[in-house]
C-alpha positions in Angstrom: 74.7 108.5 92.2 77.9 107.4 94.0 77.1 108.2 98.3 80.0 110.6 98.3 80.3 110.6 102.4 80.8 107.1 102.0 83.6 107.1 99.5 85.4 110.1 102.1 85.1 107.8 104.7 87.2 105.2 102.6 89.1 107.5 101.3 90.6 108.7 104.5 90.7 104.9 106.0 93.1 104.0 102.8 94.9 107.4 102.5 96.0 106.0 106.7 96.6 102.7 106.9 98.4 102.1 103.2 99.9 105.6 103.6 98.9 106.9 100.2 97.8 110.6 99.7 94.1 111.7 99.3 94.7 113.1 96.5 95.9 110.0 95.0 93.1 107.8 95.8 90.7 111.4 94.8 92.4 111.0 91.1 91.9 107.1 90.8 88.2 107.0 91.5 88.2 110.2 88.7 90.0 108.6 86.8 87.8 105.4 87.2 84.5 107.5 86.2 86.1 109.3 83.3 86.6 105.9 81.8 83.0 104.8 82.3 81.5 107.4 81.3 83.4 107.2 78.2 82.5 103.4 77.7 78.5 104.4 77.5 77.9 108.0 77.0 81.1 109.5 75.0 82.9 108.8 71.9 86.4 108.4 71.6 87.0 112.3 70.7 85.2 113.4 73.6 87.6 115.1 76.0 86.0 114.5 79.4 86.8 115.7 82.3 85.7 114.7 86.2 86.2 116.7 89.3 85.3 115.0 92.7 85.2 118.0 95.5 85.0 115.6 99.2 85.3 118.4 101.2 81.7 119.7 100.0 80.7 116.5 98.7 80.0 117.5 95.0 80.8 115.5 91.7 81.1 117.2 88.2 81.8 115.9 84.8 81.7 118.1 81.6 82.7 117.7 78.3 84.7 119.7 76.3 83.8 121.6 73.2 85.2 124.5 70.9 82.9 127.4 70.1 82.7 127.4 66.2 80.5 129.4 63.7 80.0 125.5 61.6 80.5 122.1 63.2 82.2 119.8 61.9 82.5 116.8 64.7 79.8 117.0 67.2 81.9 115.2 69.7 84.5 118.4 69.8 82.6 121.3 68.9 79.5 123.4 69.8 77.7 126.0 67.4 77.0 129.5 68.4 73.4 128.6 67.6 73.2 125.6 70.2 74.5 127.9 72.7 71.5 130.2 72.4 71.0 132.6 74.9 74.7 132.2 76.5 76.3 132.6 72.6 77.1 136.4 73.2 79.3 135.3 76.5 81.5 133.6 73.9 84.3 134.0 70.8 84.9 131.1 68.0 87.6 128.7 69.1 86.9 129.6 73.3 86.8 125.8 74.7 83.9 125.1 77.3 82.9 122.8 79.5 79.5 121.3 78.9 78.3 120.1 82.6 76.3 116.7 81.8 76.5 115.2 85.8 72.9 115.9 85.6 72.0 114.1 82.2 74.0 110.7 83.7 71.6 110.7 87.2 68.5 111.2 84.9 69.2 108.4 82.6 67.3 105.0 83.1 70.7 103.2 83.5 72.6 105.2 85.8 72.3 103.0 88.7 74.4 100.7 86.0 76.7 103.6 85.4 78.0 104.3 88.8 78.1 100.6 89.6 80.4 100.2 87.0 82.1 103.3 88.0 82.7 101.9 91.6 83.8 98.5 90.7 86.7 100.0 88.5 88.0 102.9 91.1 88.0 99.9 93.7 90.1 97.4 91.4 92.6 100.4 90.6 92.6 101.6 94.4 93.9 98.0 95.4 96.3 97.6 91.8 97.6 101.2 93.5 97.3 100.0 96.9 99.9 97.0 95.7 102.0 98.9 94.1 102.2 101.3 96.4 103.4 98.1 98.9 105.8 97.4 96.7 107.3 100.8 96.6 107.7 100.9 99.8 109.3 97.5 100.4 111.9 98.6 97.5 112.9 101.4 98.8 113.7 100.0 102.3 115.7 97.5 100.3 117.3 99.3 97.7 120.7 99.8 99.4 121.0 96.0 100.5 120.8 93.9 97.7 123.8 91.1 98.3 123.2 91.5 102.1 121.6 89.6 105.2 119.3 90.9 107.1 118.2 89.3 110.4 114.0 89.6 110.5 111.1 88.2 112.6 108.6 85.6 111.6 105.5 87.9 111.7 102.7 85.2 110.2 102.7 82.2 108.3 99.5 81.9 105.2 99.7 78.4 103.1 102.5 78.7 100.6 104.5 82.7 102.1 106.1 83.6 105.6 105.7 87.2 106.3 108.6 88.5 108.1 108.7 92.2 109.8 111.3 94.4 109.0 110.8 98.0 110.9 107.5 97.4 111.2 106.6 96.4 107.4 105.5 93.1 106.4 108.0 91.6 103.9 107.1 88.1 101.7 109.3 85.1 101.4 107.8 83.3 98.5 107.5 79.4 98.2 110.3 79.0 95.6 112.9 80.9 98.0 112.1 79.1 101.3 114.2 75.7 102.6 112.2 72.7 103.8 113.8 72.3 106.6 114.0 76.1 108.5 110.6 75.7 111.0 109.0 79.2 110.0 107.0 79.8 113.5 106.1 83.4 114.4 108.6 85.3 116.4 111.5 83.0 115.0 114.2 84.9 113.9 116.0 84.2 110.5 118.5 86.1 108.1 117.2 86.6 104.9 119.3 87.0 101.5 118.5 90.1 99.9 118.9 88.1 95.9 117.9 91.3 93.8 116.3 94.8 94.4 115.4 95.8 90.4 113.1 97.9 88.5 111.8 96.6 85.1 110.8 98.4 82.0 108.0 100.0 83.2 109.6 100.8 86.5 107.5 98.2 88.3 109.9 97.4 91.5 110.8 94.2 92.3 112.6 92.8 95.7 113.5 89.1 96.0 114.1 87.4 99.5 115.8 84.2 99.7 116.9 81.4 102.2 117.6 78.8 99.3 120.3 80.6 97.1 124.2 79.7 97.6 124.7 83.3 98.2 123.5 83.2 101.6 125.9 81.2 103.0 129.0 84.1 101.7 126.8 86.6 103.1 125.9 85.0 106.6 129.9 83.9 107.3 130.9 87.7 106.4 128.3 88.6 109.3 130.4 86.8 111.6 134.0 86.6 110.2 135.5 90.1 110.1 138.3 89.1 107.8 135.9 88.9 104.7 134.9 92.6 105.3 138.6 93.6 105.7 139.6 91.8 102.5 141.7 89.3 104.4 139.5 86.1 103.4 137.9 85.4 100.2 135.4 83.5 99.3 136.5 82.1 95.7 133.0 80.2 95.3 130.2 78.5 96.9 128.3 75.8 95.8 125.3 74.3 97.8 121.8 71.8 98.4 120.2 73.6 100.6 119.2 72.1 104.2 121.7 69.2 103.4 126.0 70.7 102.6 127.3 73.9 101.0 130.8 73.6 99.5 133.0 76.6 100.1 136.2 77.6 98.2 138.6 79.9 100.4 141.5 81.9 99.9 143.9 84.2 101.3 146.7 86.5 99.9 148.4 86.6 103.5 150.9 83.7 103.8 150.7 83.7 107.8 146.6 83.2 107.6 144.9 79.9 107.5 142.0 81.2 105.5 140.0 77.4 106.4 140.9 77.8 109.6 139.7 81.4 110.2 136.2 80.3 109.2 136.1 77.3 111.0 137.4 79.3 114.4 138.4 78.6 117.6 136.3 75.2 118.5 134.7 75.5 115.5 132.3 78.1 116.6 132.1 80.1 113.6 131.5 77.6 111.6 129.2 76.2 113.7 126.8 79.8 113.7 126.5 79.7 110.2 125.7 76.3 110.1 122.8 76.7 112.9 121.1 79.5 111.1 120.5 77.4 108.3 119.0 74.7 110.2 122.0 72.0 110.7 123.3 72.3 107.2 126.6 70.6 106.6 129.4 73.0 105.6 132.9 71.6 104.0 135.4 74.6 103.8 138.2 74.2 100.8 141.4 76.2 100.7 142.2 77.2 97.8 145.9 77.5 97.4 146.0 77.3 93.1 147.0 73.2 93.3 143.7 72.3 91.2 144.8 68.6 92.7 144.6 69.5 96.0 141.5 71.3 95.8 139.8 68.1 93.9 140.9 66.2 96.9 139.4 68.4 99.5 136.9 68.8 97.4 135.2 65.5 97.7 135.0 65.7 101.8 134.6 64.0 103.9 136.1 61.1 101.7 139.8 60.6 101.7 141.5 60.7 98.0 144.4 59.3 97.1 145.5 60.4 93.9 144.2 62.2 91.4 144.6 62.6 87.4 143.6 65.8 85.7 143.0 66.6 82.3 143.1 70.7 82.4 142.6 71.0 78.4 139.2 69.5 78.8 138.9 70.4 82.7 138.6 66.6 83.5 139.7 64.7 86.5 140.0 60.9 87.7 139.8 61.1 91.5 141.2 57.8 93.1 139.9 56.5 96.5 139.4 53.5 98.5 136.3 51.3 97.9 135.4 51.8 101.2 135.4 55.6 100.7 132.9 55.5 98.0 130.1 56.1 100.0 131.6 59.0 101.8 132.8 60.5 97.7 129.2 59.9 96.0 126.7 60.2 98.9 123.1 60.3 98.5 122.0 60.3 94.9 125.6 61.5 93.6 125.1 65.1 95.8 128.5 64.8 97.4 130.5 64.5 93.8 128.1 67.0 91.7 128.5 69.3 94.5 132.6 69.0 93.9 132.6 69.1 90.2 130.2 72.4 90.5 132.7 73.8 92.9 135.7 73.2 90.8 134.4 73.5 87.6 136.0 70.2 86.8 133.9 67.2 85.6 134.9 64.5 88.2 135.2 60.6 87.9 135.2 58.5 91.2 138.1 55.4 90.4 138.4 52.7 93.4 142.1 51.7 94.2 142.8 48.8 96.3 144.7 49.6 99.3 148.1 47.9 97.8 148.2 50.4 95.1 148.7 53.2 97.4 151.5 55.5 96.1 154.0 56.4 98.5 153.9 60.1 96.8 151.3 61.8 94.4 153.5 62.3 91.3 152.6 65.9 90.6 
């Protein structure tokens, strides 16, 4: 038979450290022998029930049967004649309980039986166990989904970083860290809260991230004040993370230089966002509404100098000098995809020699 101190012992160690009620973990390992007994003793029409009493350290499991003059399924009813000598305690259609605890611990295979019986209420405790983790992590994030949140390297295992957040261990999976951000316990980084969801079956789900575009919107309205206040915008942001993000800025205030109040007095808000995500090159774009302009500026830190657009099919011909190519394409074509993703404009690089320089853009 299961060593009842043994599972109270467990029971309260659980019940503290993952912070999930007795009676929880008391209903799971129930739970967990109802269903093995009814794998080798019961049939599907049994009703069984299983009550586990810690405090005095007693198990019971019973079946359930209706008192009936003539049975008809074995499995659901009992006969006033099987009952015997206790028949007069009892009316047809009263429901018992059959106690049959003993009959298990006498059978030649109940060592087998309670085995089995562990090894399910421990795989449910730690399914419950995680899930209970995740409960927990979604309700400290459910309010802050499109946020930062500055947290603390607590550990680093192969492939995750666990940070701390209030004294709870949160994941960063593989697939949402950068290569180059040196996770090193006690190094402090913000985190991109991507999505806080429940699913069909109400399974929570929180998603951290360092890699998505977002991050960079959400780390410059940490520091700029004019994104809260509605003063800046950010119209779009497009990015390869570690290497440049692409932002497209905008203001409806005529005296504000929205580029300028990013980039900030010696450049030092520009600068902060940049250092938190490890050196990553940032090129700020006003956007003004002169889809020209913006495809020039867009293509930083080459100089353009002219540009045809075809809006119908959201085309353009961008015009440089030869020896700005390098500066337009840059490595592996990041420099120009990152442009065209930013304007929504599919971009061709044209070299101009330097005596075809137009005086004035024709608009």
């Amino acid at each position: 038979m299961l060593d009842l101190k043994q599972i109270e012992q467990a029971v309260n160690i659980i019940s503290i450290e993952k912070k999930i009620p007795k009676e929880k973990l008391i209903e799971i390992i129930e739970a967990a022998i109802k269903t093995a007994y009814k794998k080798d003793y019961s049939t599907k029409d049994e009703e069984i029930n299983v009550r586990l009493d810690l405090q005095n350290y007693n198990l019971e499991i019973t079946v359930e049967k209706t008192v009936v003059k003539e049975v008809t399924n074995s499995a659901t009813e009992i006969s006033f004649e099987e009952l015997g000598d206790d028949a007069g305690d009892y009316e047809e259609w009263d429901i018992i309980e059959l106690d049959v605890t003993d009959e298990i611990n006498g059978e030649d295979g109940w060592e087998s039986f309670w085995r089995i019986a562990s090894q399910a209420a421990r795989q449910v405790i730690i399914q419950k166990i995680g899930d209970s983790e995740k409960e927990k992590i979604y309700d400290l994030f459910e309010w802050k989904e499109g946020q930062v949140i500055n947290m603390k390297v607590e550990m680093v295992e192969w492939w995750k970083v666990i940070f701390d957040y209030n004294g709870n261990q949160v994941v960063l999976p593989k697939s949402e860290q950068v290569a180059r951000d040196a996770y090193t316990p006690g190094a402090r980084f913000f985190l991109y809260v991507a999505e806080v969801s429940k699913n069909e079956t109400w399974t929570p789900k929180v998603v951290l991230s360092r890699k998505r575009p977002e991050i960079v919107t959400a780390i410059f309205a940490e520091n700029v004040p004019e994104i809260g206040d509605g003063i800046i915008n950010i119209d779009n942001v497009v990015r390869q993370p570690w290497v440049k993000t692409k932002l497209l800025v905008s203001t409806t205030f005529e005296e504000i230089d929205a580029v300028g109040t990013l980039i900030w007095q010696k450049g030092i808000r520009v600068k902060w966002v940049m250092d938190e995500l490890s050196g990553e090159k940032i090129d700020i774009i006003a956007n003004r509404g002169d889809i020209r302009e913006i495809l020039k500026k867009s293509l930083s830190p080459a100089e353009v100098i002219k540009v045809d657009v075809d809006e119908k099919n959201e085309s353009a011909i961008c015009y440089i000098l030869p020896t700005e190519r390098a500066k337009a394409v840059w490595k592996n074509g990041l420099n120009v995809n990152l442009a065209s993703k930013l304007t929504g404009y599919r971009i061709s690089i044209e070299d101009i020699e330097q005596k075809e320089k137009p005086k004035k853009e024709e608009k």
